[in-house]
C-alpha positions in Angstrom: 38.0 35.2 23.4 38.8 31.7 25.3 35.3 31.7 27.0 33.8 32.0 23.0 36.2 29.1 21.8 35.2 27.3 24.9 31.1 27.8 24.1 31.3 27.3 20.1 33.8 23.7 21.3 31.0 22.5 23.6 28.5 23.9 21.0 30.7 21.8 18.3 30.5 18.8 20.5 26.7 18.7 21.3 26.0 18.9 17.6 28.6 16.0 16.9 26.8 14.0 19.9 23.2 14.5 19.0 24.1 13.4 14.9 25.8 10.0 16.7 22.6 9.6 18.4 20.1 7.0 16.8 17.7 8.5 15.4 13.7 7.0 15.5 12.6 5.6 12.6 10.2 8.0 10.4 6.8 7.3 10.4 6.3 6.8 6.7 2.4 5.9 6.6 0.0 7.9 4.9 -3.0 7.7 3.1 -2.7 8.1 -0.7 -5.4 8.3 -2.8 -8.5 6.6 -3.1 -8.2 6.4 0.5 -5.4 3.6 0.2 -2.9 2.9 2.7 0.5 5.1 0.9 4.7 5.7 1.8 5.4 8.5 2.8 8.3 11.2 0.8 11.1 12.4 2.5 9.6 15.9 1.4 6.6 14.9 3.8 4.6 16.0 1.3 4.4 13.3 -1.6 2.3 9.9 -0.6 2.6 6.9 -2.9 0.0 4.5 -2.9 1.5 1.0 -1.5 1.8 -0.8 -4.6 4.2 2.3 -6.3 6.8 1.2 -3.6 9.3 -1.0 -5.0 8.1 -1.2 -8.4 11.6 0.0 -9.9 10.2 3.6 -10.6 11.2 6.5 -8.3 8.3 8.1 -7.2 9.7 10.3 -4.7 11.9 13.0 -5.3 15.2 11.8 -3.7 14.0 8.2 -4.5 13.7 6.7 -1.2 10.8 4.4 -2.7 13.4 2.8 -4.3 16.2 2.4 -1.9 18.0 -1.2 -1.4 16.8 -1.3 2.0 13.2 -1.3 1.9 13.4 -3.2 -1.3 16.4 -6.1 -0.9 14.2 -8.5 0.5 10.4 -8.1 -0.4 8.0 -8.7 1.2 10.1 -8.8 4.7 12.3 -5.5 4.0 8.8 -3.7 3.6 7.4 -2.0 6.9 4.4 -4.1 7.8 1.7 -1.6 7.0 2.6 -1.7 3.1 2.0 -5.8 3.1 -1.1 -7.3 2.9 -0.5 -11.8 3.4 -3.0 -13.6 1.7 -4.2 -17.2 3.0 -1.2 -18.6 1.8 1.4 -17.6 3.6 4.2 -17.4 0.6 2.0 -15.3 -0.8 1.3 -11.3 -0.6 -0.1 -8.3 -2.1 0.6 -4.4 -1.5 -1.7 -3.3 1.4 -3.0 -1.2 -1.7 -4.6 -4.1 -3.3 -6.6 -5.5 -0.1 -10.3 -4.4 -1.0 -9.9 -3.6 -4.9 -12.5 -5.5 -5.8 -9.7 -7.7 -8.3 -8.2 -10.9 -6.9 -4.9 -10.1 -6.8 -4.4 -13.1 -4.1 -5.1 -15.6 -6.7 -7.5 -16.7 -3.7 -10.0 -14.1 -3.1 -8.3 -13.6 0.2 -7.3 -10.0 0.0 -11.4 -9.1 -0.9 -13.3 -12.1 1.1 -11.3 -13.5 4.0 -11.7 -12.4 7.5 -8.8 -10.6 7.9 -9.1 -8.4 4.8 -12.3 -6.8 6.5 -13.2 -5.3 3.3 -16.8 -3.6 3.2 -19.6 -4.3 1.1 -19.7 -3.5 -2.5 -19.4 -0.2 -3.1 -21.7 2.3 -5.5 -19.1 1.4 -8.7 -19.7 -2.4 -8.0 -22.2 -5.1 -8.4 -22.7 -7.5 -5.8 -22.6 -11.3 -7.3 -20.8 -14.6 -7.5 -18.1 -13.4 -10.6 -17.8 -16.4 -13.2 -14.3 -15.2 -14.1 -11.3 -14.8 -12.2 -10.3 -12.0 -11.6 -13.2 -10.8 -9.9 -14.3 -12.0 -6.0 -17.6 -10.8 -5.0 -18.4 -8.2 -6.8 -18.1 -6.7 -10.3 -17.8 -3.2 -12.0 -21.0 -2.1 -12.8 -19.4 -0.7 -16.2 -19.8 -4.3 -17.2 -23.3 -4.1 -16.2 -25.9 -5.1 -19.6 -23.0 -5.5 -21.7 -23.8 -8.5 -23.5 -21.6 -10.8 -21.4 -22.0 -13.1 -18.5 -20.1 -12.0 -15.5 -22.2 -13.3 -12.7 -23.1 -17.0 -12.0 -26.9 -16.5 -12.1 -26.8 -13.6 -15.3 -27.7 -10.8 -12.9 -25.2 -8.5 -14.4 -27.4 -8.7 -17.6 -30.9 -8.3 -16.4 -30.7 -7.0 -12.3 -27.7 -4.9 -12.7 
């Protein structure tokens, strides 16, 4: 019986050892919907896209979306795959947002600029140089022959 208290002490002490360990950090990238860079659950299961992180909504179960320390100091408590800079550097976007077709960078940064490396307009989209904001390069082909003037030279009304 002293040989079993010995094993389940050294057994007790392993376990107590390897929790005091640091462990590595968990690889929390994933790809959410839409194909869009997401954070992964603790369930390992659940993605949320990029922009659902930090938004004050618990999206995962245990709520680890949420948690002070990925969200006390946005954008530099985020892990760097979740932040997108635009060309000015005091401003950002969710990694979600690069290549939306909106200008959420205020600059067209996060759809035109080098480093976004979006691709060309896709099937859903109209290639053209938007008259209003919120659009970069392209436009939503719903607003295709609707009456209004979304591209510079009117070829959402009569190409599109």
């Amino acid at each position: 019986s002293a040989v079993a208290l010995l094993v389940l002490m050294a057994g007790l002490a392993s376990a107590v050892a390897l929790a005091l360990l640091p462990r590595a950090p968990v690889n929390r990238l994933c790809t959410a919907p839409n194909n869009k860079t997401g954070f992964l659950c603790d369930d390992r299961v659940t993605c949320v896209p990029a922009s659902w992180v930090c938004d004050r909504v618990s999206n995962c179960r245990g709520g680890e979306d949420e948690q002070e320390q990925l969200c006390g100091d946005l954008p530099h408590s985020l892990p760097g795959y979740l932040v997108f800079y635009c060309s000015n550097p005091s401003s950002w976007v969710y990694a979600d947002q690069r290549c939306n077709g909106m200008n959420d960078c205020g600059d067209c940064s996060d759809e035109t600029w080098s480093l976004a490396a979006c691709p060309p307009c896709g099937q859903e989209w109209w290639s053209c140089s938007p008259v209003h904001y919120e659009f970069c390069s392209c436009i939503p082909r719903r607003l295709c022959r609707d009456g209004i003037q979304h591209c510079l030279g009117w070829s959402d009304e009569f190409l599109c």
